[in-house]
N, C-alpha and C positions, 0 to 999 in steps of 0.2 A: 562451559558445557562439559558435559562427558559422555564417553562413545557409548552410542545406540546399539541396539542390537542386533540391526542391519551390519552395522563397520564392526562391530565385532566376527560377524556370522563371515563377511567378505574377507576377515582376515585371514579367519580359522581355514574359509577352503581354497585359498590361493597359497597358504604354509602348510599346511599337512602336519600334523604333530609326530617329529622322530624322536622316537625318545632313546636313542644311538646316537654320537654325535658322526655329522657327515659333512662334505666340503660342498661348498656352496657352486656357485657358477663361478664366484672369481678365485675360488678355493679357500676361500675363509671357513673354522669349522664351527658349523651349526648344531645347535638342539631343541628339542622342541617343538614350539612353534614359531619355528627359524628365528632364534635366540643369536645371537655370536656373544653373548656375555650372560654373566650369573647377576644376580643383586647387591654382590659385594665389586662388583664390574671388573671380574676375573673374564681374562677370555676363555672360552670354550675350546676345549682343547681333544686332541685324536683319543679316544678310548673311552670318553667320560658318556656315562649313560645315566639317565635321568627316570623315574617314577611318573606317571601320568601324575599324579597328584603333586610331583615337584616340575612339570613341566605346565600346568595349569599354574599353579602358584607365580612360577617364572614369568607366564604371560601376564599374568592381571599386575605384579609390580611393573615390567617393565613398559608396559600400555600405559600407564600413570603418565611416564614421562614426556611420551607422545603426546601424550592428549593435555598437558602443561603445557608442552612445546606449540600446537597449535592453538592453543587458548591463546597464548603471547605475541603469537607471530600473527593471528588476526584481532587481536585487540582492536575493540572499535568498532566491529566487522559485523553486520548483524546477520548471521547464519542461520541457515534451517539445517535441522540436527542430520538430514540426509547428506549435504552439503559439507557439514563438521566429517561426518564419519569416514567420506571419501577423502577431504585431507588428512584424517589420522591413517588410515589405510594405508594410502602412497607415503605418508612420510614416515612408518614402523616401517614398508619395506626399502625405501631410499634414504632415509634420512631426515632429520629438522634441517640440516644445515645454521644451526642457531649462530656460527660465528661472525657474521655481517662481514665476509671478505671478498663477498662482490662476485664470486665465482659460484657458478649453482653446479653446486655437489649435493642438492637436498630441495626440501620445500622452502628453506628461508630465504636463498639467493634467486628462486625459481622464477621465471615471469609466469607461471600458473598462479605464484603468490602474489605477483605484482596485478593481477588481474582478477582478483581476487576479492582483493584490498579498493582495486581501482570499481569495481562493479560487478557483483556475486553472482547478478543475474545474467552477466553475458552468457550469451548460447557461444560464443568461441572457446569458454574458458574448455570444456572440453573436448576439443581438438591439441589444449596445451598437456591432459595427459597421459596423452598418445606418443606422446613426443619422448616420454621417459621409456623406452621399451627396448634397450639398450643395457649390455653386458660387455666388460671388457672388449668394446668395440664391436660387438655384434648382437644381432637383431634377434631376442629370444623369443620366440610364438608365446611362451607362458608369460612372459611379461606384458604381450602386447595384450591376452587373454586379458589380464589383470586390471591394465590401466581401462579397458571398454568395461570391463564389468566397475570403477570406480568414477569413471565420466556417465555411466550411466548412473547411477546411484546419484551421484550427485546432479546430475541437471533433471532426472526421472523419478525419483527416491524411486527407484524398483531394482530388488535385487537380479542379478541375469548374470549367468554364467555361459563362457564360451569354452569350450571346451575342444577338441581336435577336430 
């Protein structure tokens, strides 16, 4: 599959596009459309500023790899593209987690991907992510925003933003 235009539109206004690089919430530096790396997988570094059209560019390669990342990690899976979009979503902003080391630092080790895999149709699956809305041990409102507007999308396919 590849991302709809729903999971793109949800990514674009939960990132904001800074085309300045800035520190993230755990202080990693960001660009873009919250990029922490280039395409030659340089990290993003204090001072570097970007071109809308090099901050576009930056999104659609590194969206590729996401959305590889979850083709793989639901192999077998038979998804509705609302569904796909809400796991590219959460795992461009947490992670794939692709290394299978059992510890969910991402969508691969996730039980949202165990549940996922196990039956797409659960209505619990999104309670699982709500559960991601967590920053260097605290509870971030914009991420909580993020994960309801991605559990909705995915068990709703309707876009809905929360906002303050």
């Amino acid at each position: 599959m590849n991302l709809g235009d729903k999971g793109e539109t949800l990514i674009k206004h939960y990132e904001k596009c800074r085309l300045s690089a800035y520190q993230d919430s755990k202080g990693v530096w960001t660009i873009g459309w919250g990029n922490t790396r280039y395409i030659d997988d340089s990290p993003v570094l204090k001072g570097d500023v970007l071109t809308q059209d090099g901050a576009d560019e930056l999104f659609l390669v590194i969206i590729k790899g996401f959305v590889n990342d979850v083709n793989k990690l639901t192999k077998g899976v038979v998804l509705k593209q609302n569904q796909f979009d809400a796991l590219v979503s959460f795992a461009y902003n947490v992670g794939s987690d692709m290394n299978n080391n059992g510890i969910a630092e991402g969508l691969g080790d996730s039980t949202l991907l165990k549940m996922v895999k196990a039956n797409p149709k659960d209505p619990k699956i999104a309670a699982e992510f709500l559960k991601w809305n967590m920053s260097g041990g605290k509870v971030l409102d914009g991420l909580t925003r993020r994960r309801k507007s991605e559990a909705n999308l995915y068990t709703n396919n309707t876009l809905e933003y929360y906002e303050k």
